[in-house]
C-alpha positions in Angstrom: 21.6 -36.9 35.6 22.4 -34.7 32.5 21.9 -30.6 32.4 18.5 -30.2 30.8 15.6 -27.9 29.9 12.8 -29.7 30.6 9.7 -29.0 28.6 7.0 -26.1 30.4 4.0 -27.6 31.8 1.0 -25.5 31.8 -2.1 -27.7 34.0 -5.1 -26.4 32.5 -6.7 -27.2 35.7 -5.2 -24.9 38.2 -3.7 -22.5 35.5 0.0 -23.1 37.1 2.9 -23.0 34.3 5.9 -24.9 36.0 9.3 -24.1 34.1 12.3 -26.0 35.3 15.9 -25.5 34.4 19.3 -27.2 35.6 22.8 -27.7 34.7 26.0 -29.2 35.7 28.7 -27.3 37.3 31.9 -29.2 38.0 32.7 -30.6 41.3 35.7 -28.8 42.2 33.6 -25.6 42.7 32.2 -25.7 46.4 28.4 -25.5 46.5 29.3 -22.0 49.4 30.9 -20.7 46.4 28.0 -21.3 43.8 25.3 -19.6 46.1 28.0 -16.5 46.7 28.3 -16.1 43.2 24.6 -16.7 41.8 23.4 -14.8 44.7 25.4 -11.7 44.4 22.8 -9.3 43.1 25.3 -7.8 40.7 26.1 -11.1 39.5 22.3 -12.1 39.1 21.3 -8.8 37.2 24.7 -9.7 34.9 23.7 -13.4 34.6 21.0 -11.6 31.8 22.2 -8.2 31.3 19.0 -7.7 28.1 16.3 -9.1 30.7 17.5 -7.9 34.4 17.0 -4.9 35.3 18.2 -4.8 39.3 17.7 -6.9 42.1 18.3 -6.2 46.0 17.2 -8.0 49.3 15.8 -5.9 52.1 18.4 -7.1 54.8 22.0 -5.7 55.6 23.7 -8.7 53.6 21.6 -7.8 50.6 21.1 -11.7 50.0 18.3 -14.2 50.8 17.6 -15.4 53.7 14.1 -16.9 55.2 11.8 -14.0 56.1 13.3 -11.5 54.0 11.9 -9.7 51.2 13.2 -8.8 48.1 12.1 -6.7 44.9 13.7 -7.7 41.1 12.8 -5.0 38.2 13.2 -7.5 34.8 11.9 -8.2 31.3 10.5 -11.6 30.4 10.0 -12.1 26.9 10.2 -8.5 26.2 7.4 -7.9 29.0 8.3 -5.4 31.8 7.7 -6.4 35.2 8.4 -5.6 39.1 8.5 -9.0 40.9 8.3 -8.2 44.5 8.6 -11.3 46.8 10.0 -12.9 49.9 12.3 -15.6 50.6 10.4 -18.3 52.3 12.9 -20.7 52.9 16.7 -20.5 52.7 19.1 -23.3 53.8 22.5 -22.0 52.3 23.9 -23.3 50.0 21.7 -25.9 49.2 18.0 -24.7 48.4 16.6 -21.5 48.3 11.8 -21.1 48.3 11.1 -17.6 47.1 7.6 -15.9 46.8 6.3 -13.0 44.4 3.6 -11.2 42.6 5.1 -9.8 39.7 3.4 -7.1 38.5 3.5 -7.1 34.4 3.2 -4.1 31.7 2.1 -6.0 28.7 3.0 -3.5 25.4 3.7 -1.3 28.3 0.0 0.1 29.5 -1.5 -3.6 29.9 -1.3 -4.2 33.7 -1.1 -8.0 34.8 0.0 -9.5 37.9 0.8 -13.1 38.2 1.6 -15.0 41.4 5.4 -16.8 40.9 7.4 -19.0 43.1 10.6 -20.7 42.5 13.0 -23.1 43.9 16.5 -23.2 43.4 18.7 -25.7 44.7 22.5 -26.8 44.4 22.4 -30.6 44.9 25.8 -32.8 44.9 25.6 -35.9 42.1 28.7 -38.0 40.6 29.3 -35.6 38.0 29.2 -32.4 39.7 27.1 -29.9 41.1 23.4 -30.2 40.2 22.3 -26.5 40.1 19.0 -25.9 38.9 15.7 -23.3 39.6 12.4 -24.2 39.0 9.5 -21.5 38.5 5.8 -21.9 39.1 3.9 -19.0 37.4 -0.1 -19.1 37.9 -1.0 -17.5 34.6 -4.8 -15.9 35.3 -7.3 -17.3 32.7 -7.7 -13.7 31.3 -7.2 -12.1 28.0 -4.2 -10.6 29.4 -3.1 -14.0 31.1 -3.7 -15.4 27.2 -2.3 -12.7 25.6 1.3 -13.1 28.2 1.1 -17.1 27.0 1.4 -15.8 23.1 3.9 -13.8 23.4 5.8 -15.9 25.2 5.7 -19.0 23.0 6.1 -16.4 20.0 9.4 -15.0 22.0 10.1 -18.8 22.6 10.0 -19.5 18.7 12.9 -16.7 17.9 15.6 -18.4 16.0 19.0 -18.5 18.8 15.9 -18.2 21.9 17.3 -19.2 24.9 15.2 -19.3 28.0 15.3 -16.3 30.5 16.2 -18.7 33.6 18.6 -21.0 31.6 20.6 -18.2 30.9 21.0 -17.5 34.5 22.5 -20.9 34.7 24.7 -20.6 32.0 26.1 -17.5 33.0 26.7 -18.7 36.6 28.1 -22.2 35.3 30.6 -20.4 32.6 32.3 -17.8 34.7 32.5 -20.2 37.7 34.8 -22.7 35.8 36.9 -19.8 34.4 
């Protein structure tokens, strides 16, 4: 099992865009330690300093757990948008099922809201720790749902692009195994 981006799949039937990311953090960090760190709301707003804005969880940890909500101000592909959500399911440190309707501000006046869901887990292999988040976006078959997919594959085509959710990864997996 090798740390991979694998390729988006938009199903033209339902309209859902799955994106999922992983990569390999060595085994002598402890999977607790992982979900501390990525889970830190300071740390996940630094994980991509150009593209999160802020991030808190409505209970008095200020980290996910099932039932409670959360609200994440951030840019994708140079798109503004307020993802409020909920944790469905939590199971530290091993998975985490969140929730949303983020609400998007396409060149800043175009409203579109897009249902998103994501999974991250921390799973043990051979080789390490297995961290990875998958997203499910259900992109509306609008003009403004069309006109989100072209940006973002123009974004996507930026020489040096690197996905907004892989660079979570990469942040969390570098200063880990400082």
């Amino acid at each position: 099992m090798y740390p991979e981006i694998h390729p988006d799949n938009l199903n033209q039937n339902s309209g859902w865009l799955t994106r999922r990311y992983e990569i390999l953090v060595k085994k002598n960090i402890a999977p607790k330690k992982i979900w501390e760190y990525a889970y830190n709301p300071a740390t996940w707003t630094a994980s991509n300093p150009d593209e999160h804005l802020g991030l808190v969880f409505y209970n008095k940890q200020n980290r996910p757990e099932s039932g409670v909500a959360f609200y994440q101000r951030e840019t994708v592909a140079g798109v503004y948008a307020d993802l409020k959500g909920h944790i469905l399911y939590a199971e530290k440190p091993k998975v985490c099922v969140w929730t949303g309707l983020a609400n998007y501000k396409i060149f800043g006046f175009i409203p579109l809201s897009i249902p998103e869901n994501g999974i991250v887990r921390i799973e043990e292999t051979q080789q390490g720790h297995l961290l990875s988040h998958t997203v499910y976006l259900r992109i509306p078959d609008t003009i403004a749902g069309k006109l989100l997919l072209q940006i973002s594959q123009w974004y996507s085509n930026k020489k040096g692009y690197v996905p907004h959710t892989y660079k979570e990864l990469e942040f969390f997996k570098s200063n880990l195994e400082k």
